[in-house]
C-alpha positions, 0 to 999 in steps of 0.5 A, a space after each residue: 478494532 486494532 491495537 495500533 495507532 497512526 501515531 506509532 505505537 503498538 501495543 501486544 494483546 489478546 486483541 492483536 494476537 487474535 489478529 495476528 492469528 486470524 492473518 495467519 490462517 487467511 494466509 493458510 487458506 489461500 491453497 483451499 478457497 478461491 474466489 467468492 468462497 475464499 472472500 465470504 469466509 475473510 469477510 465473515 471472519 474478520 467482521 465476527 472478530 471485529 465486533 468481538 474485539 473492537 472498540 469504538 472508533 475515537 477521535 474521528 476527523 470531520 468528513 473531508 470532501 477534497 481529500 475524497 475527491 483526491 482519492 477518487 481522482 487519483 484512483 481513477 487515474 490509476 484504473 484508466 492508465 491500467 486498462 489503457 495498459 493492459 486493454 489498450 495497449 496489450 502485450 502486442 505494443 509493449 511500449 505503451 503498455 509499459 509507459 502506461 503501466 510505469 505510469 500508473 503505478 508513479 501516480 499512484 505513489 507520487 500522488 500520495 507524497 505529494 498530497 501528504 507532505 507537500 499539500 497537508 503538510 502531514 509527515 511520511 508516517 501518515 503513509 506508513 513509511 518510516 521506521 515507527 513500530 518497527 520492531 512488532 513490524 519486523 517480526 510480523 513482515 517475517 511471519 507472514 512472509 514465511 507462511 507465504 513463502 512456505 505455502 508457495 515457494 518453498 520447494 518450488 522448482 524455479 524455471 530459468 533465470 530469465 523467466 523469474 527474476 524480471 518477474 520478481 522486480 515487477 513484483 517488488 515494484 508493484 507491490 510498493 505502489 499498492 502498499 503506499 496507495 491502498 494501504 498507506 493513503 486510502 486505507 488511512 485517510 478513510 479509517 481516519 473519517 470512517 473509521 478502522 472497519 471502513 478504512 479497511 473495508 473500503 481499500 480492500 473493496 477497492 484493492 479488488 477493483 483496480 484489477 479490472 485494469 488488468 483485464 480480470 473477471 469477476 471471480 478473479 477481482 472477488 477472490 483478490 477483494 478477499 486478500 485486500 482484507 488479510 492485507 489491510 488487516 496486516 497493516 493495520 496491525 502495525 500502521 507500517 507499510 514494511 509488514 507487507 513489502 518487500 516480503 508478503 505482498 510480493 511473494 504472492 504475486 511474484 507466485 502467482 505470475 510464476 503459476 499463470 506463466 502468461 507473462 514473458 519479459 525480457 532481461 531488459 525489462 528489469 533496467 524499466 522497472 528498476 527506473 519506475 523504483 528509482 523514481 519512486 525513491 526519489 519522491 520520497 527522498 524528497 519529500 523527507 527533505 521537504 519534512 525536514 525543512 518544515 521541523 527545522 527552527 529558523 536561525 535566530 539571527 533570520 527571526 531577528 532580522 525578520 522582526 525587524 523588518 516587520 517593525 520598520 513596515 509597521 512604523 511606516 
């Protein structure tokens, strides 16, 4: 399908400019389609495409039925403590909301390092963080941020300081935790079984579901389907999460909450959301450490006297 792999590197084609291109004009379709329309058209496109450039899926990994049911816990976990946030809760016990909410969006980034490197001792890569592909990723961040930015913000008088910032921190931090969860984890460990078509097929079906913890109807949650597939095809471009945060994927919610202007939040809501990122970058620190520690070769003086040990077992 694409002309990125896991193992990091990329590869510039005819195959990965019409990708790009088609990212490119889903992005510029957002102001004119909505809904399902905006869905069937990403859809149709993207599968027509896919069958014309598309190879077939090689080196597949045997179905793992415990890496699916991590995925479906974890992804139930995250719905229930969103609805549990925004259905529950509501904005009228802003506590619960935001314990609820901080949470959900900690499971769903702790969750998948933890599995990752801790549990199948893969490496952050697996995710889609680190620097692999980092030059293509880099230039591909700025052109699709820009065309987002163009279509949205550019020229867009901002309100007071209070009631845009602490919106652009949620943005930022929520865009990180739908990058690592439905990018990074489900997106890959589904290519990896399913292959490319179902990996970005399945995070997207899913992208949009989760928004039923927020409290969305049917045409909201069919239109964001359709975006989780512009999303998931921009990742897949590249297999690093960097393309789509900090700039794409924050920029059209941070727009998209400035638009609907039901959400007021405080200056101090910013301290909240910048602890549940501290947090977030504390689990990946530490499990850079734990990689580490697992590719560091032990001291030859610790082998030696390891060997001798067993021997003197092995002679009693």
């Amino acid at each position: 399908m694409l002309d990125a792999q896991v193992s990091g590197r990329w590869s510039v084609s005819t195959s990965s400019a019409l990708w790009v291109a088609w990212v490119v004009c889903a992005l510029l379709a957002l102001p004119v389609l909505d809904g399902v329309g905006y869905l069937a058209a990403v859809a149709i496109s993207a599968l027509g495409l896919s069958l014309l450039t598309g190879r077939r899926d090689q080196d597949l990994r045997p179905v793992d039925r415990r890496c699916l049911l991590t995925i479906a816990g974890m992804y139930v976990g995250v719905l229930a403590l969103m609805r549990l946030a925004f259905v529950g809760f509501t904005t009228e016990r802003v506590a619960g909301l935001f314990l609820s909410f901080a949470a959900a969006l900690l499971l769903g980034v702790a969750g998948p390092v933890v599995v990752t490197v801790w549990v199948e001792r893969r490496p952050l890569a697996d995710l889609g963080l680190g620097l692999q592909n980092w030059r293509p990723t880099v230039a591909l961040a700025v052109l699709f941020g820009g065309v987002q930015f163009l279509l949205t913000l550019w020229g867009y008088d901002l309100p007071a300081p209070v009631d845009w910032v602490p919106l652009l921190v949620m943005a930022l931090t929520v865009g990180a935790f739908e990058s690592v969860f439905f990018r990074g984890y489900v997106q890959n460990r589904l290519g990896e079984q399913f292959g490319q078509r179902a990996g970005v097929a399945g995070a997207a079906v899913l992208y949009g579901l989760y928004h039923v913890g927020y409290g969305m109807g049917g045409e909201e949650i069919a239109f964001l389907t359709g975006l989780g597939v512009v999303y998931a095809v921009a990742f897949a471009l590249t297999r690093n999460l960097l393309v789509l945060w900090p700039l794409l994927t924050p920029l059209g919610s941070f727009y998209a909450n400035l638009q609907a202007g039901d959400i007021q939040l405080p200056w101090a809501s910013i301290a909240g959301f910048g602890d549940v990122l501290g947090v977030m970058l504390v689990v990946l620190w530490l499990a850079h450490r734990r990689m580490r520690r697992q590719t560091e070769p032990e001291p030859a003086g610790f082998r030696a006297a390891a060997d001798r040990s067993v021997g003197t077992v092995r002679k009693r």
